[in-house]
N, C-alpha and C positions, 0 to 999 in steps of 0.2 A: 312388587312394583317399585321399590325405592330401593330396592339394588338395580333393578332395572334401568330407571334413570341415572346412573353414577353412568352409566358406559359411555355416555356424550363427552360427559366430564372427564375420564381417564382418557380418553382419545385427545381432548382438547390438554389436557394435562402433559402428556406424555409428546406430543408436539412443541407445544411452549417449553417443555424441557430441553428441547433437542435446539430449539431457537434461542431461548438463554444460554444454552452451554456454549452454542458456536459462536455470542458475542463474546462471552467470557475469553474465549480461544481470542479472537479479532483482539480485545483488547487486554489483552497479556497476561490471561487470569487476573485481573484489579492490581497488575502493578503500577504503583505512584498513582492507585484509586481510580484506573483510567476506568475499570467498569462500570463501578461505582457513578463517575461522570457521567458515565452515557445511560444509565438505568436513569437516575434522575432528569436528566433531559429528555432521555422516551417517556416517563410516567408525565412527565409535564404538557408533552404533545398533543395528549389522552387522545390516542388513535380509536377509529372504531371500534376494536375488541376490547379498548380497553373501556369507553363507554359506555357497550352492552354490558361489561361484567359489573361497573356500577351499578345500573339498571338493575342487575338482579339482587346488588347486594343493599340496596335499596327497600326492593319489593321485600328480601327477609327479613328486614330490619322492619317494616312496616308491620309484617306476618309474627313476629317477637312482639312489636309492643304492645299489638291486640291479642297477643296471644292465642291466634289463631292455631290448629292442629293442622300438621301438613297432611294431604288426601292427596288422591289421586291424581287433583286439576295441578295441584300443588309440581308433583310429580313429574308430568306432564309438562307444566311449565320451566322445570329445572331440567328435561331431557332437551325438548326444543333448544332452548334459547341457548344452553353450550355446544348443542350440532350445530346452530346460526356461527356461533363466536371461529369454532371450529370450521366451520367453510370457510367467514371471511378471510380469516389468518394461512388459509390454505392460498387462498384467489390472491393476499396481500402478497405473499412470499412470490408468487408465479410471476407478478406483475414487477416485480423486484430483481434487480439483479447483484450478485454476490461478486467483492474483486477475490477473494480470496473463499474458496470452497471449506467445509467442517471438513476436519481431519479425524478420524476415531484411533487418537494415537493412544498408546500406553498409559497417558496423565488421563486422557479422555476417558478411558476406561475406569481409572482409576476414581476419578471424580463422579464416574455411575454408580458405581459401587457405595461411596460413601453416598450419593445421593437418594439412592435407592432406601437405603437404612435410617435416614433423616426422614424419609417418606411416611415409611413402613411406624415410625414410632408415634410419627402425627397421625398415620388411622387406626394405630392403635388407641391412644389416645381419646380418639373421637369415638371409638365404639363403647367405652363408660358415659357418655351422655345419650340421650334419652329422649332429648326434645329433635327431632330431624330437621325440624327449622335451623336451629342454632347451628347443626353439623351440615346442613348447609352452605349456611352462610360464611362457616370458618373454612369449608371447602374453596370457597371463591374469595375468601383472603388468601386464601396460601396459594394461587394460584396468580393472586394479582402482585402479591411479594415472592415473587420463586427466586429472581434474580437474587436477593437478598438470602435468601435458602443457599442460592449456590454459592454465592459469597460467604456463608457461613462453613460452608461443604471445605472451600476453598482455604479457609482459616486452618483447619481440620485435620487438612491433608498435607497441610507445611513442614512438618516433620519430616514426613516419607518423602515428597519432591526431595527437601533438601540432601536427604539422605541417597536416595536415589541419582542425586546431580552429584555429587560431589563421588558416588561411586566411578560415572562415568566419565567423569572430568578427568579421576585419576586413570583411569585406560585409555584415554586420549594425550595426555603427558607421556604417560610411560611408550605410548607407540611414538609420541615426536622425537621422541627422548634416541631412539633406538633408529631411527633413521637418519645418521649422520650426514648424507649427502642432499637431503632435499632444500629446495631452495623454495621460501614461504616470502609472498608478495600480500600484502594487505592491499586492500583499497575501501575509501569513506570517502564520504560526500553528502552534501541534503543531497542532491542529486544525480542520478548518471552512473550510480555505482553498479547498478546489475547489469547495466551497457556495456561500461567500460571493462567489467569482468569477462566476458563473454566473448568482448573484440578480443582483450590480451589472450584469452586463452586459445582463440581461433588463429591468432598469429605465431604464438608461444608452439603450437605443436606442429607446427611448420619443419621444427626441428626437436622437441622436446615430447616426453610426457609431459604434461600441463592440465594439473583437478582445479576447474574451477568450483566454489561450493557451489551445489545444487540451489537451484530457486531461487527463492528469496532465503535462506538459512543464514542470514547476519547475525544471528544472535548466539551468545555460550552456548543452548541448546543445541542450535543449527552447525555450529561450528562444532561442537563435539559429538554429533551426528557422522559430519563429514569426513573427518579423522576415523570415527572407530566404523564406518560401516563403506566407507569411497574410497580413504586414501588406501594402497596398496601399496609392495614395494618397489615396481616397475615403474612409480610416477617421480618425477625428476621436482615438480616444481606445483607447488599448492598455492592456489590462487582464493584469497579469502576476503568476502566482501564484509563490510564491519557497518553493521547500522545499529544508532542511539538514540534515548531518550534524554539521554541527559548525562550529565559530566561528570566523567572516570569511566563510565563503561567500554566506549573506546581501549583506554589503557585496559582492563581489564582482558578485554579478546588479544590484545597483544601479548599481553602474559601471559595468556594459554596458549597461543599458537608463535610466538617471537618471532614476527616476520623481520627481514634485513632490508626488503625491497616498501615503499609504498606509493601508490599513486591515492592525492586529494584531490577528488573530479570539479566539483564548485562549492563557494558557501553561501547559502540563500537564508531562508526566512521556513522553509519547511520545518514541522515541528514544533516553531517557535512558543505555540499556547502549551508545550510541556518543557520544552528547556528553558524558559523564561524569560529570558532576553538575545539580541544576538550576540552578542558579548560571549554567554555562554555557549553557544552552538561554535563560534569561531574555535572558543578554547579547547573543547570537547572533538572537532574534529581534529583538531591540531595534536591530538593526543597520538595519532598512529605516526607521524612523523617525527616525534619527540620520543616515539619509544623506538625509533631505528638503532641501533648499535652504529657507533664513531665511525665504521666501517660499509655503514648502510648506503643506499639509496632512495632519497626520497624526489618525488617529481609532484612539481605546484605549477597551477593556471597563473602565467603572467598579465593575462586577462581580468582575474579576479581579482578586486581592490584589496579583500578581505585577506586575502594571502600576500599580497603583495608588501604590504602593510603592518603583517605580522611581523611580532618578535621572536624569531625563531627562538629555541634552547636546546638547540641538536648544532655538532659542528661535522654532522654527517654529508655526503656529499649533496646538493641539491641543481635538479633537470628541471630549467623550466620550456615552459611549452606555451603558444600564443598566438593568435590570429593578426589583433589588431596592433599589439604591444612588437615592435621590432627585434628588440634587445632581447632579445628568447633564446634558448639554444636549439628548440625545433619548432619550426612554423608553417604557418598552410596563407598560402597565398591564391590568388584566380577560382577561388569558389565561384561552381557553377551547381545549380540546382536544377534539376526539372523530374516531370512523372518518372521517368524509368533511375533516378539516382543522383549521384554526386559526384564531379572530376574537381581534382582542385591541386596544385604544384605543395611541395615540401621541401621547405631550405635545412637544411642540417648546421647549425653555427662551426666552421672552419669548412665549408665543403659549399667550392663556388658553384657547386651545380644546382638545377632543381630538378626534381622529379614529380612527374605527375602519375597522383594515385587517382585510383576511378573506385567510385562503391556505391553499392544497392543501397545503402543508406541515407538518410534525408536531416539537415537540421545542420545547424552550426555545433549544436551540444555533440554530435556524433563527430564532428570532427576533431575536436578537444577531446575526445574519448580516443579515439584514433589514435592521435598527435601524443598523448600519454603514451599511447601500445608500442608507438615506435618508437620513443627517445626508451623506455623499457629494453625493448625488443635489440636496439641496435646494441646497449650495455650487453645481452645476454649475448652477441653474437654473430646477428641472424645479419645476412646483405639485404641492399633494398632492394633487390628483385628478386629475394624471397618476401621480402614485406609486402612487395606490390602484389603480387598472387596473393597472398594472405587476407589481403585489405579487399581485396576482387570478391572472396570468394566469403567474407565475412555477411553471415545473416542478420534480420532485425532480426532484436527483439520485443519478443509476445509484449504488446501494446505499449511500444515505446516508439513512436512511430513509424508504426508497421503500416506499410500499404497490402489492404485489401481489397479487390476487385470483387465487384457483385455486380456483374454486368454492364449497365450503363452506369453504374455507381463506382466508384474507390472510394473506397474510405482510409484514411490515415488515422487511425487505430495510437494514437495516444493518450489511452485513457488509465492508463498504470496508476500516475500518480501528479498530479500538475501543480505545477509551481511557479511563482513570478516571472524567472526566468527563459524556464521550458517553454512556458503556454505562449512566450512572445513568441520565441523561435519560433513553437509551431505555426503560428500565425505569419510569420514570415515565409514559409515553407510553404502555405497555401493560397498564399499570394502567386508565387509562381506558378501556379495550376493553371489548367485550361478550363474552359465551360462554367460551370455553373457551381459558385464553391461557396459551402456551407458549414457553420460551425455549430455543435451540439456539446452544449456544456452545462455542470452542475454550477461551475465554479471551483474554486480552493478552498482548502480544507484547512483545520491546525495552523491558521495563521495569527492567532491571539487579536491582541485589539488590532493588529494592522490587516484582518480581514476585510473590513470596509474599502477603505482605502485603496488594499491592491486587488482587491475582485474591480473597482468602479475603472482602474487604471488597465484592466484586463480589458473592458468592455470599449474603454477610448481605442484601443490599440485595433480593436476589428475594423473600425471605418473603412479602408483602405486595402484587407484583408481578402473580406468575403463578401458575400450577396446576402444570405441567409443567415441569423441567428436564430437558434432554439435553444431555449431557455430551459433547463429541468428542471423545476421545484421552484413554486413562486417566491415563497419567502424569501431562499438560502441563494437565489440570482437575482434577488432586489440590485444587490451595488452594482453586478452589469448591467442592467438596465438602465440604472441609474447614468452608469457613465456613456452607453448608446445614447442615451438623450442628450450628454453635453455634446457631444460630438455630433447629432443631428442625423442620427444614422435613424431611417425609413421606417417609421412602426410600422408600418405595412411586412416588411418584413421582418419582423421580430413576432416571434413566436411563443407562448409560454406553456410547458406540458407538464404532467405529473408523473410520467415515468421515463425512461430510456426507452421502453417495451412502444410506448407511445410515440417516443420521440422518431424513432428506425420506421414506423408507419408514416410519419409526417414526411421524413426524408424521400421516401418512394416517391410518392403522391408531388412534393415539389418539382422530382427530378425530372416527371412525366416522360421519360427516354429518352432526356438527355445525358449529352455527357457530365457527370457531376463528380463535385471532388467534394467528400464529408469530414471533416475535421473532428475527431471526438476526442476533445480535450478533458479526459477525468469522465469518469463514470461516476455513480449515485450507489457507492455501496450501504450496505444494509444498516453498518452504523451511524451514517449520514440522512436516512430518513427524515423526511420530515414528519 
């Protein structure tokens, strides 16, 4: 009977395993302790499962001090009560949605492996004791500390990563090294970098081979992924998006890949509770424009104060690009928005004409993404009536506002990643919608103490916007609420839910077969729980 009842527990065990590891992944393996952060802030939440596991660990501690012998009811109640913890965290996960899926990559594997044997020695361990209470009870600690297990896993395994990385780093040099003609374009930004990688490289093979990296792969990993398993020798021109946590990494992907070209999309406040200050986010992204060679190209938002402002220490050549700002050397003038896209005119500085591009794209940010691709695009070449097809025929990208129809619904699909800047535009975006237009949001995320602040100033900005707010998560969309009230916007239509899964149900039910336009600014992924 009391191996009997372990089988709740192994099910429930071997789940919470696969759910700690895929944070661990989300948050960099505990690089700059980020798992570490967020294990303490779940254990602090004490979700239902993790309150049931008290509970139990409770009843043994109570069962030890009277020294009770465990029986059958004993039994009985350690099989229940982990099938209950074990459903809930099943029903939790369902009701949840993931921005980023587990990957069972090589380290993943690797990290079973070691995890596995950390397991194996804790039940071994536990079969020299005696009392089944006690083995128990240390069953449902190691259970409620796993995170901590796999941070110790991940201690363990540093070695071999390191070793492992630094094998691959060198077959990633040695193949750059060997492809004398390829032409390497960096691009960073807090924001707009997988956009703007995706436009340049849908323009760029107008005329060229052009590898943008895959996905999201900003990181050494990603980037020496890209090289030894994508780049080929039929591709002319590698397109490499560069994301950081903090300062010198930037430079660091430039010394493995040595781009000549780079485009800086904008500098915000993303990040900011791990690069520290903006100060350092400014300096950090300014690192791919400072690693250009004398003979580089670098292209900066004359829009953006943060660059404008800068002190460069490159005397390489620099393309700026700009909406509002005149003095640009390529600009977008006559922006027009509506449901099916974007028309808007492009002056070129020495070139008295203008030309109007047309794109299936939405948002000012898309156009500064754009406005990059061509002052880029025009160096490498290409006429603008190859640009203008290019730009026609350029797709969104996956939830950066992407329009999705579901009948009487679109939704504008901007829930990647949202930012002060972005989340205005989008708001701006669905202001020009027709029918009945509603916004569904967590809020921002990683914005250190100026999270208050610019969540409340997110929420002023809706007045004007939309019809409908929903709220995801009471706590973590207090400050929009907050700032709906200063502005007077309709409790009545303000809404407050506990999932996205809920939210998409409420959206229906609003739209009642209307035409409706749904805004999803940021989504509620699983490290963001509350």
């Amino acid at each position: 009977m009391f191996y009997i009842s372990l089988i709740s527990y192994f099910l429930l065990l071997i789940y919470s395993y696969k759910k700690s590891l895929h944070m661990a992944q989300q948050n960099l393996y505990n690089d700059d302790h980020r798992f570490l952060k967020w294990t303490i802030k779940d254990m602090k939440s004490l979700k239902n499962p993790l309150k049931c596991l008290l509970v139990v660990l409770i009843t043994f501690i109570i069962l030890l001090v009277f020294k009770l012998e465990a029986n059958i009811v004993t039994y009985l109640y350690f099989f229940v009560v982990c099938l209950i913890i074990f459903m809930q965290k099943v029903k939790e996960s369902r009701q949840s949605d993931t921005k980023i899926k587990f990957s069972v990559t090589a380290r993943v594997k690797r990290q079973i492996i070691t995890n596995v044997i950390l397991t194996g020695l804790f039940l071994f361990a536990l079969s020299y004791i005696k009392n089944r209470n006690l083995i128990y009870l240390l069953l449902i600690v190691y259970e409620i500390l796993l995170n901590f297990v796999i941070m110790l896993s991940i201690i363990i395994n540093k070695p071999v990563e390191k070793m492992v990385y630094l094998s691959y780093k060198t077959k990633a040099i040695n193949k750059l090294k060997g492809m004398n003609n390829l032409k390497v374009i960096g691009i960073t930004g807090s924001y707009g970098k997988t956009s703007s990688k995706n436009i340049l490289s849908d323009i760029l093979n107008v005329k060229y081979n052009a590898l943008p990296s895959p996905r999201n792969f900003n990181t050494p990993y990603g980037l020496i992924i890209t090289v030894n398993n994508h780049l080929d020798k039929f591709d002319d021109i590698l397109i490499a998006e560069m994301g950081a946590y903090k300062v010198g990494e930037i430079k660091d992907l430039c010394d493995l890949v040595k781009p000549k070209y780079g485009i800086l999309t904008r500098i915000g406040t993303a990040h900011i509770e791990i690069f520290g200050s903006q100060e350092n986010i400014q300096k950090g992204k300014f690192e791919l424009i400072e690693s250009l060679p004398s003979d580089g190209i670098g292209v900066l938002n004359g829009d953006d104060e943060l660059q404008v402002n800068y002190k460069l220490k490159n005397d390489c050549k620099i393309i700026w690009v700009g909406i509002d700002n005149k003095d640009v050397d390529v600009r977008a003038t006559d922006i027009k928005t509506s449901n099916k896209g974007t028309t808007f005119n492009v002056i070129f500085k020495g070139d008295k004409n203008k030309y109007e591009f047309t794109t299936r794209l939405l948002g000012y940010a898309s156009i500064y993404n754009i406005l990059a691709s061509l002052a880029l695009s025009k160096e490498f070449g290409l006429t603008v009536d190859q640009m203008k097809k290019a730009v026609l025929g350029v797709k969104s990208v996956e939830h950066r506002l992407e329009l999705r129809p579901a009948g009487n619904i679109t939704y504008i699909d901007d829930s990647y990643n949202s930012n002060p800047v972005g989340s205005k535009m989008a708001l701006e975006v669905l202001k020009d919608m027709p029918g009945l237009r509603i916004v569904m949001t967590p809020g921002m995320v990683e914005l250190g103490d100026k999270s208050y602040e610019l969540n409340k100033k997110f929420g002023t900005y809706m007045k004007d916007s939309c019809d409908v707010v929903i709220l995801v998560g009471e706590k973590i969309t207090k400050p929009i609420k907050d700032g709906l009230k200063e502005v007077k916007f309709d409790d009545k239509n303000i809404y407050v839910v506990k999932s996205t899964k809920e939210a998409f149900n409420l959206v229906k039910s609003l739209s009642n077969g209307k035409e409706s336009y749904c805004l999803i600014e940021n989504d509620l992924p699983d490290i963001y729980n509350e």
